[in-house]
Backbone bond lengths (Angstrom), bond angles and torsions (degrees), N, CA, C in turn:
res aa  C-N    CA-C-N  psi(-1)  N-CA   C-N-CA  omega(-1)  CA-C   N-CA-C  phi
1 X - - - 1.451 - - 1.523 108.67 -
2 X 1.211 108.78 104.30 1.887 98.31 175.99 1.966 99.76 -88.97
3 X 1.153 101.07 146.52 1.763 114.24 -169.10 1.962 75.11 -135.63
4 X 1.727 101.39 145.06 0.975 133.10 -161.90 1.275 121.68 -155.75
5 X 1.601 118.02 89.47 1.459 120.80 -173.60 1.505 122.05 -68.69
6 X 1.579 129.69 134.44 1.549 122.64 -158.21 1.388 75.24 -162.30
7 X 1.630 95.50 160.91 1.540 132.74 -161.04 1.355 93.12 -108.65
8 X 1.287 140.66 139.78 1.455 147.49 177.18 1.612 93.02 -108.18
9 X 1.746 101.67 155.61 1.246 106.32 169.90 1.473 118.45 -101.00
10 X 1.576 114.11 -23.16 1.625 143.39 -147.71 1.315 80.71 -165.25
11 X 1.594 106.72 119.48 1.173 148.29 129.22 1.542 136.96 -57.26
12 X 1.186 122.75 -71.26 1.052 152.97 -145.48 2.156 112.54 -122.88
13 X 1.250 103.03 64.15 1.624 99.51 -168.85 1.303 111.99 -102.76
14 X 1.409 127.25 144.17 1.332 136.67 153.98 1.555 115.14 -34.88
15 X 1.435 120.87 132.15 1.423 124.10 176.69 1.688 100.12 -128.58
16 X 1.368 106.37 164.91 1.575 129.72 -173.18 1.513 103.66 -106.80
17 X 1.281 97.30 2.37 1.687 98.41 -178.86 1.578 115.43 -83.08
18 X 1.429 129.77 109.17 1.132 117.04 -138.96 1.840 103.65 -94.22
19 X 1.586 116.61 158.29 1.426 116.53 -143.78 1.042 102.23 96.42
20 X 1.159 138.48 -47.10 1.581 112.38 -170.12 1.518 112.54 -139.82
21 X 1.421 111.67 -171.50 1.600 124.22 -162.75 1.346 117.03 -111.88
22 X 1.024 103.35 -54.12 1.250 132.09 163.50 1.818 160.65 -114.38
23 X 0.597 137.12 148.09 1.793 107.45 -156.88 2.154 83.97 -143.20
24 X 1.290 92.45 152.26 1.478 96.82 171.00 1.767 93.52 -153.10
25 X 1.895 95.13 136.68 1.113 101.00 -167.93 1.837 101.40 -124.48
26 X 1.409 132.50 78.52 1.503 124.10 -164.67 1.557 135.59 -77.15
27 X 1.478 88.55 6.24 1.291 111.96 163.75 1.704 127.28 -138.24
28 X 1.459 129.00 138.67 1.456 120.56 -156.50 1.743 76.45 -119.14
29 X 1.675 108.62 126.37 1.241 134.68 170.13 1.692 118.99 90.70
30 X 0.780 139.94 157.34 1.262 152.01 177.39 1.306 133.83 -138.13
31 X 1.837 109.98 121.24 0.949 134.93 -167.73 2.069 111.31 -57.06
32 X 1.019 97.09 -15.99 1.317 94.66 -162.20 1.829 109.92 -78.31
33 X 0.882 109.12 -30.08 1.676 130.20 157.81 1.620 118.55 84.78
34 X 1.483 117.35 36.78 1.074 139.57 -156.91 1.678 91.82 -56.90
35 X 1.451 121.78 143.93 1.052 135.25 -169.39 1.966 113.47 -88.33
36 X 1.731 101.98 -35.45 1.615 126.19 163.70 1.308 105.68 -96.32
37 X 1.138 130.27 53.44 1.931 111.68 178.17 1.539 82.84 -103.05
38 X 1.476 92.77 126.90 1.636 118.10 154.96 1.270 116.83 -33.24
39 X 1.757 115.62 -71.40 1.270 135.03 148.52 1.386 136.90 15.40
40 X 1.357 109.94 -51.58 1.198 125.06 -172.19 1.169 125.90 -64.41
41 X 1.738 125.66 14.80 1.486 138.93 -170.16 1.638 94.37 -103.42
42 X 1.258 122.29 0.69 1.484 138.50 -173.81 0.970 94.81 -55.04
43 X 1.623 125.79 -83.59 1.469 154.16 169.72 1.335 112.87 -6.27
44 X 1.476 120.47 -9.74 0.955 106.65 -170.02 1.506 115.54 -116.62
45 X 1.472 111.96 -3.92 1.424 130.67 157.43 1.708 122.93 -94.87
46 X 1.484 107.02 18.44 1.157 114.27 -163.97 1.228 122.78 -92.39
47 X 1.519 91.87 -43.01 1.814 118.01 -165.76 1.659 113.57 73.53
48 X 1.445 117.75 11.59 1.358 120.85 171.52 1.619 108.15 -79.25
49 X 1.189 128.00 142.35 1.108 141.51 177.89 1.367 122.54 -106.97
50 X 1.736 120.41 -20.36 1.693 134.39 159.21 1.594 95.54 -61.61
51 X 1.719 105.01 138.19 1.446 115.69 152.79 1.820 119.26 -29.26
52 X 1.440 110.13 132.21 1.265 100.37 145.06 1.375 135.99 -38.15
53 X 1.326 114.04 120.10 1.693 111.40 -172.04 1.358 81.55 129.25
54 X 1.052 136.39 -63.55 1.408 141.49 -123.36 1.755 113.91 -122.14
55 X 1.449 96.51 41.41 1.514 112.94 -174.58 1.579 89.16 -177.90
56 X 1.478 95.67 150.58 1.856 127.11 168.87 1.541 98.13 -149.83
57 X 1.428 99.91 129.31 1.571 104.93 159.06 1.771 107.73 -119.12
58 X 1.079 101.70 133.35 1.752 128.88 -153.65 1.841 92.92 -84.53
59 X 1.216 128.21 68.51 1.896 122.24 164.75 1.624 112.35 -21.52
60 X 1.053 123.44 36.35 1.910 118.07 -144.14 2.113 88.89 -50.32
61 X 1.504 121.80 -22.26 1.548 91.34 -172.79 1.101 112.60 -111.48
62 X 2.006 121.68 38.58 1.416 131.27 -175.48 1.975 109.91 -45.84
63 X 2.222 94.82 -54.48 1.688 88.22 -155.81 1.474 104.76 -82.62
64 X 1.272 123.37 6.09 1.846 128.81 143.96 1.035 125.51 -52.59
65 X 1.755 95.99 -67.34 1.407 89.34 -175.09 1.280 132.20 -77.11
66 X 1.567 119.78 -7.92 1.727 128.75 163.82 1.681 99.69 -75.21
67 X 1.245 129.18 -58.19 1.650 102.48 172.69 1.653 126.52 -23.77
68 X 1.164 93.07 -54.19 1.522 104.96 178.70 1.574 112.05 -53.00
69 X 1.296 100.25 -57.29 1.795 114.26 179.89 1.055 110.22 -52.69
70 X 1.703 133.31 -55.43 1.236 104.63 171.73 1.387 128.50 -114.55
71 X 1.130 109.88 62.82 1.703 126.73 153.95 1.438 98.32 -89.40
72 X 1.473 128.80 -5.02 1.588 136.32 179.53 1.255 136.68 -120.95
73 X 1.740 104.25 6.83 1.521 128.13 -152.12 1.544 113.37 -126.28
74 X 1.252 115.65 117.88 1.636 118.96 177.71 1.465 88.37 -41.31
75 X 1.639 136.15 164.63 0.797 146.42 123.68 1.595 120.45 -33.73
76 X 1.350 124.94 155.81 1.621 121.42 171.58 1.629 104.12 176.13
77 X 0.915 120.07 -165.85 1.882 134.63 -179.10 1.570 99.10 -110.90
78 X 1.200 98.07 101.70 2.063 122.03 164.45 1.479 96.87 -88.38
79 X 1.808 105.65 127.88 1.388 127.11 163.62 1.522 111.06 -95.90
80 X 1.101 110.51 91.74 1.593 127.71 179.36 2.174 108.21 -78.93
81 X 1.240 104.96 98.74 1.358 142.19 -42.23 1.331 128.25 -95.28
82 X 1.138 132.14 -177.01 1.910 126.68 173.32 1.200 96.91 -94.02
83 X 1.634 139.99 -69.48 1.464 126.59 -171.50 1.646 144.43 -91.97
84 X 1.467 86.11 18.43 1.234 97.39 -169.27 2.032 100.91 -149.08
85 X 1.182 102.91 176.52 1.833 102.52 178.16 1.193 101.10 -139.37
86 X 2.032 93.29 99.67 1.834 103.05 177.02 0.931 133.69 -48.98
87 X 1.708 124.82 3.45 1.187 122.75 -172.87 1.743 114.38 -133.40
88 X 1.784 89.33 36.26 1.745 100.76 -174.29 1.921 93.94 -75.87
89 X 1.519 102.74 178.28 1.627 130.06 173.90 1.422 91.81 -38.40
90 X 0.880 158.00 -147.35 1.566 164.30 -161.58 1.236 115.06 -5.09
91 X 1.172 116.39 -6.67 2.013 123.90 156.76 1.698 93.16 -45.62
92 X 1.721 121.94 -76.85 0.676 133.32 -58.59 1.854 65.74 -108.95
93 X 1.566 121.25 -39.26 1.419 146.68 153.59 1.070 121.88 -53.96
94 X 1.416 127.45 -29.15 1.727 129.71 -155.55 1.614 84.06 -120.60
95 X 1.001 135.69 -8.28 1.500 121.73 -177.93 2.031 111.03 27.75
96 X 1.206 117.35 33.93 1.798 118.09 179.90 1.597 97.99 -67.50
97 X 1.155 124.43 -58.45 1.286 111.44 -162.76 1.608 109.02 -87.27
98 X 1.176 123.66 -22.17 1.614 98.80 155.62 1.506 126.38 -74.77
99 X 1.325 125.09 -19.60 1.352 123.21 151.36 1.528 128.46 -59.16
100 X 1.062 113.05 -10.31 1.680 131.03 176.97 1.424 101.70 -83.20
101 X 1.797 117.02 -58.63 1.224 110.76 -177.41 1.330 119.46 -66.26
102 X 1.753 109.83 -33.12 2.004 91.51 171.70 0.820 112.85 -69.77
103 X 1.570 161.30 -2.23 1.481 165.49 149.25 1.160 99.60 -51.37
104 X 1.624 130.17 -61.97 1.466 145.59 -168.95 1.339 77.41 -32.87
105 X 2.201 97.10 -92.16 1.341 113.19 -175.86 1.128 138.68 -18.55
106 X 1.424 150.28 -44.12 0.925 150.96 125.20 1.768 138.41 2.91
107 X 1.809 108.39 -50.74 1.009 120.30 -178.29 1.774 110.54 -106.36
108 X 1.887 106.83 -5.35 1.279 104.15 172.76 1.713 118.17 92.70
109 X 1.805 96.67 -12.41 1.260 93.51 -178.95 1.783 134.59 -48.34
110 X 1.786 132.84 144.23 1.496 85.89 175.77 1.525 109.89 -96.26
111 X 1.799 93.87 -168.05 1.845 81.46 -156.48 1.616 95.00 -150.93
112 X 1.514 123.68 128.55 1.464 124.15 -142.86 2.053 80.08 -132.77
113 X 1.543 115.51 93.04 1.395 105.31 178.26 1.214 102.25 -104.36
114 X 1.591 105.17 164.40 1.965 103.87 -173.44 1.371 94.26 -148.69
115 X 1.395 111.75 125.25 1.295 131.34 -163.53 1.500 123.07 -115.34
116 X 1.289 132.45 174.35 1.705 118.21 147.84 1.826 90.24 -132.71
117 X 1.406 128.19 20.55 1.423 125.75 157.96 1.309 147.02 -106.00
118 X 1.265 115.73 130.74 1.424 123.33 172.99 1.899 101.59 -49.61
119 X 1.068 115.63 -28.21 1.240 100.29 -167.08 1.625 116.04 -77.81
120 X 1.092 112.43 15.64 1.580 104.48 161.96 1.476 121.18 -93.55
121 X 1.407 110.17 -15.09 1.198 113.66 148.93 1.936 115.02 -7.36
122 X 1.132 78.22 -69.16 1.843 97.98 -171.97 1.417 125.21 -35.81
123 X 1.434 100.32 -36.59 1.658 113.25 166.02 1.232 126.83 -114.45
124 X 1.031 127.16 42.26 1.704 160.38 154.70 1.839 94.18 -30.11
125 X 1.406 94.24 -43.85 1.774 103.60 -142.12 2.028 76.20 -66.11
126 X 1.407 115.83 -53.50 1.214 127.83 169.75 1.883 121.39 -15.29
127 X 1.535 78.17 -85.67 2.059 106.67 171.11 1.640 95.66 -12.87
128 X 1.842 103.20 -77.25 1.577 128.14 -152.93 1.430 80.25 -57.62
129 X 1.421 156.72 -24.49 1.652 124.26 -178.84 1.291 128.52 -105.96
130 X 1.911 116.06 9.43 1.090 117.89 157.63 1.665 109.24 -73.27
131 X 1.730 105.68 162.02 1.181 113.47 172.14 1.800 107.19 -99.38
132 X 1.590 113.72 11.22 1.743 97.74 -171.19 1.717 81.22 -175.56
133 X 1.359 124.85 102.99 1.303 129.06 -149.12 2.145 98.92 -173.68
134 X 1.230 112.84 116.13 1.488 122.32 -176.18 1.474 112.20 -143.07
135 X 1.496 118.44 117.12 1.370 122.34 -171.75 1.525 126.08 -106.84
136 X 1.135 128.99 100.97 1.429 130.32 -119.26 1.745 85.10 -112.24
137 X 1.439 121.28 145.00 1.320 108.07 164.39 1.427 97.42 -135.33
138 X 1.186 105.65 152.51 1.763 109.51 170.95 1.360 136.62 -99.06
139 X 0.864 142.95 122.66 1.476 151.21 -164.23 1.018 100.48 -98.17
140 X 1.323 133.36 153.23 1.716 135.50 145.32 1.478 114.63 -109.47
141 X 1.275 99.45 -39.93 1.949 109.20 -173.56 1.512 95.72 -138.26
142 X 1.756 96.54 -163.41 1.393 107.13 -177.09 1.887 87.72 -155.16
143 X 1.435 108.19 27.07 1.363 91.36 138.61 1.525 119.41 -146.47
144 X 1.370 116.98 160.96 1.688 108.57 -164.63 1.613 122.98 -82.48
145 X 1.311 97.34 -21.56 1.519 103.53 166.02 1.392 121.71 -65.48
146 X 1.214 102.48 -18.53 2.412 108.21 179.09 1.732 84.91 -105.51
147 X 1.390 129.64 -11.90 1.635 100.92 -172.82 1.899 92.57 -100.75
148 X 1.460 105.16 -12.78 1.747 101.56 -175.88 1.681 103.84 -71.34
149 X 1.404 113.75 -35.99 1.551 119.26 167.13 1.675 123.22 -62.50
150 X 1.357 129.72 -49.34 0.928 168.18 -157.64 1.852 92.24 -73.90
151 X 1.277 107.69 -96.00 1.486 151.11 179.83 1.305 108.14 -69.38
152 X 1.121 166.29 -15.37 1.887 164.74 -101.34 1.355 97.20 -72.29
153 X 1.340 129.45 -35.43 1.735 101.06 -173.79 1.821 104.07 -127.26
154 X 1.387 100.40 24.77 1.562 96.73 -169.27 2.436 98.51 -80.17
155 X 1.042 83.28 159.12 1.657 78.43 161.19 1.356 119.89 -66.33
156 X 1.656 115.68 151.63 1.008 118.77 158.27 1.398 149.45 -16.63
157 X 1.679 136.72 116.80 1.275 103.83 -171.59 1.637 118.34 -82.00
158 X 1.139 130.03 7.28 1.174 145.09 132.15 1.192 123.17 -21.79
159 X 1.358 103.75 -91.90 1.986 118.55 171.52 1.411 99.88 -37.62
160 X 1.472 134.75 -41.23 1.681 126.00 -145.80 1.883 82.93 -87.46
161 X 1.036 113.83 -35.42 1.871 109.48 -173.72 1.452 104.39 -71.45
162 X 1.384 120.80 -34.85 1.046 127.88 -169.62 1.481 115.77 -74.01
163 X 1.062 112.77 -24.26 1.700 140.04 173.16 1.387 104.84 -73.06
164 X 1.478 106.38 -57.01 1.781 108.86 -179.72 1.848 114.45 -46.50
165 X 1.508 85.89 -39.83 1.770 96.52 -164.06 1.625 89.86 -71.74
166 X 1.048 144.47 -17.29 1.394 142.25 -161.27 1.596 96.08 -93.11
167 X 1.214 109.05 -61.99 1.279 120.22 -171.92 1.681 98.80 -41.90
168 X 1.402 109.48 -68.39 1.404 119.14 -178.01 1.416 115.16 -62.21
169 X 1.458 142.57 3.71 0.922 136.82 170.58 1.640 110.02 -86.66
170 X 1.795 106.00 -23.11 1.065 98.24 -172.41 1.533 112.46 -117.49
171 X 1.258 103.52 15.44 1.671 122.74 137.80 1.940 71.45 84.11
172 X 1.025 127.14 71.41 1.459 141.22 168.05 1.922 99.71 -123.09
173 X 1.482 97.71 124.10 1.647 101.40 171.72 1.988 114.38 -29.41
174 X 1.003 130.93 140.55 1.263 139.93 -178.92 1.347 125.32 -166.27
175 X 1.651 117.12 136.02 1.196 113.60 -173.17 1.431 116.01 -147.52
176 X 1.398 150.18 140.23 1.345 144.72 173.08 0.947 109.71 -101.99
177 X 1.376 115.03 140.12 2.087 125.46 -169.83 2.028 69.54 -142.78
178 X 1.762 75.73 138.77 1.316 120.28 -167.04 1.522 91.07 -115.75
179 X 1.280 116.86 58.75 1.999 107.06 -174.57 1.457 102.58 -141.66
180 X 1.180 133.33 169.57 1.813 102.27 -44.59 1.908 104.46 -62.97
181 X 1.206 112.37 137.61 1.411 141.86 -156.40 1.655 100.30 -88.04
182 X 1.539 96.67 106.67 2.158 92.15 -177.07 1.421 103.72 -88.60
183 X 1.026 107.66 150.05 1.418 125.77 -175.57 1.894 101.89 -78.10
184 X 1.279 112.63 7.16 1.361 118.07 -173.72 1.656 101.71 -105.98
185 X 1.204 119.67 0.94 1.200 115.60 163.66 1.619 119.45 -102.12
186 X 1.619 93.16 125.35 1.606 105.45 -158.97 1.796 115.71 -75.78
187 X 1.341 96.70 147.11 1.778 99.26 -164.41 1.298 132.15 56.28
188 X 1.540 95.09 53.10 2.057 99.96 -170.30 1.580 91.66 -106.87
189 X 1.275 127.38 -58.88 1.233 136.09 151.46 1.295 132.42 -70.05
């Protein structure tokens, strides 16, 4: 995995993706190495030459440079993130996307993140002080041998349910997206 620290200019951009306003993405590529990631048209503004999967570039001055951004920004609903999963292996050191959300926090924005990690767990303490806040995790299957092919370095789909039940125990926004949806999961249709 080569990981690659870079200075962002824009943080914080308007998206056409509808539901929301804004999208912030604090890392470019993902460790998790999804075999269907939409995503993967990234690569091509990158100048990386390793497969998708197989590169992270580290935003190291994302929760700066969104302070800044929105001392200048209507309020609206930020999708934390569309091309990337704020809460991949280098979350875990770089803390970017929980520094994004106390910035969020701060201005009240709401904030719709979509994950395949247990590790957001970690800022729970966070979640509980938005007023409009939903933590989305994604599933593909429900068995690990089609998500180890599929998925190869994402977490467990275990851990990601196990996360949900946490989330929901502590009555923190939560949601499961079934996307992209394998036909190997039994009784969906």
């Amino acid at each position: 995995m080569k990981v690659r620290e870079i200075f962002s200019k824009a943080i914080l951009t308007k998206t056409a993706i509808s539901s929301f306003d804004y999208c912030i993405n604090p890392y470019v590529g993902c460790s998790h190495g999804c075999r269907y990631c939409y995503a993967s048209f990234m690569k091509r503004f990158t100048g990386h030459l390793e497969p998708w999967g197989e590169f992270v570039d580290i935003k190291v001055n994302a929760p700066q440079l969104l302070r800044k951004q929105l001392m200048r920004t209507k309020p609206g609903i930020v999708a934390l993130s569309t091309v990337t999963d704020p809460y991949q292996p280098p979350e875990k050191n770089y803390r970017l996307t929980r520094g994004c959300l106390e910035a969020l926090l701060e201005h009240q924005f709401s904030v719709n993140i979509l994950t395949r990690s247990p590790l957001c767990l970690r800022d729970i303490d966070l979640f509980k002080q938005f007023r409009n806040i939903e933590v989305g995790f994604s599933v593909t299957t429900h068995d690990e041998a089609v998500k180890r092919i599929f998925e190869p370095n994402s977490p467990s789909i275990h851990s990601r349910v196990e996360a949900l039940k946490n989330l929901r125990n502590e009555r923190s926004g939560r949601t499961l997206l079934l996307d992209p949806c394998s036909r190997l999961i039994p009784n969906l249709w």
